[in-house]
N, C-alpha and C positions, 0 to 999 in steps of 0.2 A: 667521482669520489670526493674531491675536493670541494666543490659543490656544497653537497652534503654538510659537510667540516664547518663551513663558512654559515650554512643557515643555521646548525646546530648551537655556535660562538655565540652568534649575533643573538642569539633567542634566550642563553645562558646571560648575556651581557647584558640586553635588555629586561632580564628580571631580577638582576643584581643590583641594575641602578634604579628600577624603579622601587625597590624597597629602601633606599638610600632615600629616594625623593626629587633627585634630580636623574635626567635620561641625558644621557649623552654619547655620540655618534662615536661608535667603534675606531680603532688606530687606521691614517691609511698613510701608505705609501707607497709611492712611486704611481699614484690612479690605482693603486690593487690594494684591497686588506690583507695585513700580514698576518693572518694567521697559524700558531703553529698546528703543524698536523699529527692528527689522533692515528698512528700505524697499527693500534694494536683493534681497530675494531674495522670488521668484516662489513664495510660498505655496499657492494654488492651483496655480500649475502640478505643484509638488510632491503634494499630496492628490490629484488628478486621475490620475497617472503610480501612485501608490501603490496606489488603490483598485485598477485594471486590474489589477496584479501580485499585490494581496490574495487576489483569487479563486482563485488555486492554491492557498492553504493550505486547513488543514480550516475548515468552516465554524465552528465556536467562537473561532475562534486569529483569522479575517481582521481584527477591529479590532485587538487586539494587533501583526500583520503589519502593516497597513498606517502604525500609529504608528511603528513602529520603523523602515520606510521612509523616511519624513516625515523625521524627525529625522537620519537620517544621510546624508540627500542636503541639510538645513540646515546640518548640522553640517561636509560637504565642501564646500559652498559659500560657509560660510564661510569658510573655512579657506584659500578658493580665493586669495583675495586679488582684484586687479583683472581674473586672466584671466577668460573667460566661461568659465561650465558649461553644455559642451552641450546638446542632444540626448537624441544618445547617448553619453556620461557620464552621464546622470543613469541611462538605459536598463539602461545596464551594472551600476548601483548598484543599481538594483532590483530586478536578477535576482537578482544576488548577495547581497542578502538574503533573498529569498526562496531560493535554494539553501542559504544558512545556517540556516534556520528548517528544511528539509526533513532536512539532516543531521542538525539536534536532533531529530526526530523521529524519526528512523532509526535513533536510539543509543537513546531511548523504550524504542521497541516490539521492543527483539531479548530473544530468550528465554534463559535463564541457564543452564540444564541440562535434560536430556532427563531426569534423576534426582527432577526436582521435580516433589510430587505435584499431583493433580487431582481435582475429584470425578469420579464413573464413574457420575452418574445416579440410582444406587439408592441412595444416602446412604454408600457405600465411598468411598475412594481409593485411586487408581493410580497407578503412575508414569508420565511420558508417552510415554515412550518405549513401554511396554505397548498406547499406542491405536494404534499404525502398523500402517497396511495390511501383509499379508504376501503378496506378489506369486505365491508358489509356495501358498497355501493353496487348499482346492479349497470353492466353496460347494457343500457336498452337499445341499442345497434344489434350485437350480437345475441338478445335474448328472441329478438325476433326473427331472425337469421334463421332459417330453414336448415342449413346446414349443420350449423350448432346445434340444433334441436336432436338432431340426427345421430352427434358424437353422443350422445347421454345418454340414448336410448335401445332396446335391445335390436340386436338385427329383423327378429319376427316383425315388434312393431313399426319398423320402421318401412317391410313390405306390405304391412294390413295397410298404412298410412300411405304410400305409394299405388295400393290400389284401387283406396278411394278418392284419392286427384283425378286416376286415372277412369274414375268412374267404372271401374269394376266392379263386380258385386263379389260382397264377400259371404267365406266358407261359413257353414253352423260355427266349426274350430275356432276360426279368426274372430267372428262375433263374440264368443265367448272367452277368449285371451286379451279381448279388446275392451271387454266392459270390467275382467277383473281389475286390470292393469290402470281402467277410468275410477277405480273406488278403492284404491290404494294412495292415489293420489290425492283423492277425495279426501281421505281421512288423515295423510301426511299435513293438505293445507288447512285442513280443520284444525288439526292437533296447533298449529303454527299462528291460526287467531284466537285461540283460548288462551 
């Protein structure tokens, strides 16, 4: 709890004297800082309320997050005067930290240009824009791929097609399922060179 009281001082003092102009080290005595302690505010309830909200951030940052909760639900508490600090004000204050911690991290991690190189694996660099999927490229691996052929196609043809590998001969039926299904296609990649 005391703790607490001592990071709270030092961070009041510290922005006291730097709007003065000069910083200068807190009172100490006896190797300990003396400072007086604030009885009228709910230490734990604050650490408690903080750690809960901590757990959203990334796991490295949660003690950092959770300090800097701490201290600014002391720092409007006291600040508060005689009225109480609720609940939820304190609730409210700690999301709101925690959404400030989240927007600094969201200005972090954005990328600066699509122009800026990469390595590409084999010891080259790329630019990144170069590693983007291209929606209209064709894998010609899998368009030859039998198997593939297969997911796309109906289950009939895909036994009229298995029984001419297998050098079967096929039904009138299948002949004629076989050659509509050849002048549909016909006219899909017609329609696709005009």
């Amino acid at each position: 709890m005391e703790n607490w009281q001592r990071v709270l001082k030092s961070r009041q003092d510290a922005r006291r004297h730097s709007r003065k102009g000069t910083l200068t080290a807190p009172p100490v005595g006896n190797g300990m800082p003396n400072y007086p302690t604030d009885t009228r505010l709910d230490w734990q309830a604050f650490e408690k309320l903080a750690e809960r909200y901590a757990i959203k951030a990334l796991y490295q940052d949660r003690e950092d997050v959770t300090h800097d909760i701490v201290i600014r639900l002391a720092e409007l508490a006291s600040n508060n005067g005689a009225k109480p600090f609720t609940k939820a004000s304190m609730l409210r204050v700690a999301s709101y930290v925690t959404m400030e911690y989240w927007h600094e991290q969201k200005r972090l991690l954005t990328t600066t240009s699509l122009n800026e190189e990469i390595e590409d694996g084999e010891g080259g660099t790329v630019e990144l824009y170069q590693t983007l999927a291209d929606d209209k490229a064709i894998d010609l691996e899998a368009w030859v791929d039998y198997r593939t052929w297969q997911k796309g196609c109906p289950r009939r043809l895909v036994q009229i097609a298995d029984k001419m590998e297998k050098d079967i001969p096929l039904s009138h039926k299948e002949v004629v399922y076989l050659g509509r299904y050849r002048k549909k296609e016909l006219a899909k990649r017609q329609k696709v060179l005009v």
